[in-house]
Legacy VTK file of the C-alpha trace (Angstrom):
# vtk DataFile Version 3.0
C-alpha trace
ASCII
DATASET POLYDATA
POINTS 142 float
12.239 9.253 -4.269
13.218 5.362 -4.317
15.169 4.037 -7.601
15.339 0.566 -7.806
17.995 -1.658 -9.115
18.263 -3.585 -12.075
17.298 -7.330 -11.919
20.509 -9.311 -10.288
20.122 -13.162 -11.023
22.471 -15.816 -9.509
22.506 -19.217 -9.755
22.872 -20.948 -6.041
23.051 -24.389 -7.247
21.214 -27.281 -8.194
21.035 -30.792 -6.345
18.554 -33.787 -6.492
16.257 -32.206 -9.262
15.899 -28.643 -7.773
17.550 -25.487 -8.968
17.878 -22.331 -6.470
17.849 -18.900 -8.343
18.375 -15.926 -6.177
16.705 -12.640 -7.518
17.150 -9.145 -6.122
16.107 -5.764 -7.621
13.267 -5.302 -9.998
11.433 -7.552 -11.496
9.573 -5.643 -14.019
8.760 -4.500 -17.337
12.690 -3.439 -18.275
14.082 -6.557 -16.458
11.330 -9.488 -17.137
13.318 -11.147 -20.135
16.466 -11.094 -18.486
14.967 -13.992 -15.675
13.268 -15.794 -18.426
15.992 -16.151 -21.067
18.063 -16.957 -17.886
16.112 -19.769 -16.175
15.610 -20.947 -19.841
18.888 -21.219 -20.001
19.335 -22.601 -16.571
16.673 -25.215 -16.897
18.059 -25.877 -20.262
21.337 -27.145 -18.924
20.407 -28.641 -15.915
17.588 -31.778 -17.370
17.540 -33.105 -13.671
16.223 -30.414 -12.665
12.197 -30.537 -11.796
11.899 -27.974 -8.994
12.582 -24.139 -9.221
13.450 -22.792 -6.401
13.367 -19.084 -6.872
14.712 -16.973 -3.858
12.445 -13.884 -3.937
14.011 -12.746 -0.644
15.552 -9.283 -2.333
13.050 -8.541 -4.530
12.324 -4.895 -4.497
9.657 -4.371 -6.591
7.027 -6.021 -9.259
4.844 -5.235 -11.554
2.827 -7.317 -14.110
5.372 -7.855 -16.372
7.219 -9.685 -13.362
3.550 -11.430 -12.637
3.722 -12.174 -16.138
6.693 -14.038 -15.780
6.471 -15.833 -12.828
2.998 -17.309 -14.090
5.019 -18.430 -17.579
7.591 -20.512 -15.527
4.905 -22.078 -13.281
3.605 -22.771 -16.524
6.713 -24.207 -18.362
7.294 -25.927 -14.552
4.283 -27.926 -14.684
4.698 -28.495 -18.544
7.594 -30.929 -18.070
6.261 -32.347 -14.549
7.896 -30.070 -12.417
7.261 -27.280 -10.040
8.232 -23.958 -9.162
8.887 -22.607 -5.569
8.714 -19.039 -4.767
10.877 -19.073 -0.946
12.009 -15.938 0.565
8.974 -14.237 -0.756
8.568 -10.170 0.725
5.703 -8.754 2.011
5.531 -7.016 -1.190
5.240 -9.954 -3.583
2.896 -11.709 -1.444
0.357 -8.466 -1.522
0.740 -8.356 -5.279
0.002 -12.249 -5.720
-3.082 -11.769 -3.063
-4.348 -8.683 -4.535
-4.181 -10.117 -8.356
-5.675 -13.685 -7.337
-2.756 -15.725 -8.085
-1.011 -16.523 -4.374
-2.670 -19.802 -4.260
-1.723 -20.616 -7.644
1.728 -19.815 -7.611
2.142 -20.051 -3.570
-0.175 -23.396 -3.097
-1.583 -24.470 0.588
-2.618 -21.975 3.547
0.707 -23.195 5.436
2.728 -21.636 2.820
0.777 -18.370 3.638
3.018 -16.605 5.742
6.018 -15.142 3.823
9.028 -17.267 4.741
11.075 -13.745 5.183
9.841 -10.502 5.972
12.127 -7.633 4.579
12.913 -4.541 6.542
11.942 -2.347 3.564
8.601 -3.879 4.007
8.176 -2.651 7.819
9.844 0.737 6.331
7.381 0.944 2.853
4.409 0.327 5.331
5.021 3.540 7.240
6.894 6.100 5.079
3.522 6.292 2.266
5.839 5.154 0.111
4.174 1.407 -0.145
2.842 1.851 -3.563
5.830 3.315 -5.225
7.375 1.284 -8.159
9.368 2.404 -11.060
9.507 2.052 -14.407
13.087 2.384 -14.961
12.981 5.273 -15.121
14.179 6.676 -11.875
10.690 7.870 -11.626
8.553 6.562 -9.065
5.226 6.226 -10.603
LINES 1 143
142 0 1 2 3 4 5 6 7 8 9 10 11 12 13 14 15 16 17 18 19 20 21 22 23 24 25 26 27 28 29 30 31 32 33 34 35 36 37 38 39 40 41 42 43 44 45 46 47 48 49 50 51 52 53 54 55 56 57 58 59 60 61 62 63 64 65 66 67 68 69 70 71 72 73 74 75 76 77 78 79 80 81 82 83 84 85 86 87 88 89 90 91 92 93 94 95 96 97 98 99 100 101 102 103 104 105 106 107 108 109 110 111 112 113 114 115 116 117 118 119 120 121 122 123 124 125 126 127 128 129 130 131 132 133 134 135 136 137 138 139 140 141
């Protein structure tokens, strides 16, 4: 059985207009608000800032909730002239944004196809049948 972790959120800096978040856990129903009402925050304090640069690299899991809220900051992003970045992005993330026709919206061009990491739980998910396994905080897979 996998249990995933809560949403962890950390703010790597911000310099000439963009802002790096790192996420890592889940990015789902239970933990969705938490990265808005943060990057509100965020964005709130830093006016400068006009790119989002949101490091996806340990994000365990998503569901549409987490969709949801990725599409709402593209949204807010482009709103005030900006942008939003999604860098580090796993396997996982860019089979949900394929599967649910919204990689090239929140991705952009074919060279930003190609994941910019690879996570070994992605080479692990992809053999173990466990691929399709997210939680819904729970602590059961569902």
């Amino acid at each position: 059985m996998s249990v995933y972790a809560a949403l962890n959120i950390t703010t790597a800096g911000a310099s000439d207009g963009v802002l790096t978040v790192r996420i890592a856990g889940a990015l789902d129903y239970d933990t969705s608000t938490h990265l808005t009402d943060y990057v509100g925050r965020a964005l709130d304090e830093h006016h400068e800032v006009r790119v989002l640069r949101l490091d996806c690299a340990g994000l365990e899991c998503i569901d549409s909730m987490g969709l949801s809220v990725l599409l709402g900051l593209r949204r807010r992003l482009d709103l005030a002239g900006g942008g939003l970045r999604l860098v580090g992005r796993p396997l996982r993330l860019d089979r949900m944004l394929t599967v649910t026709g919204t990689f090239e919206h929140l991705v952009g061009d074919a060279e930003s196809s190609v994941p910019e990491e690879a996570s070994a739980g992605d080479a692990e998910a992809s053999h173990d049948g466990n691929a399709h396994a997210v939680t819904d905080g729970s602590s059961q897979p569902r």
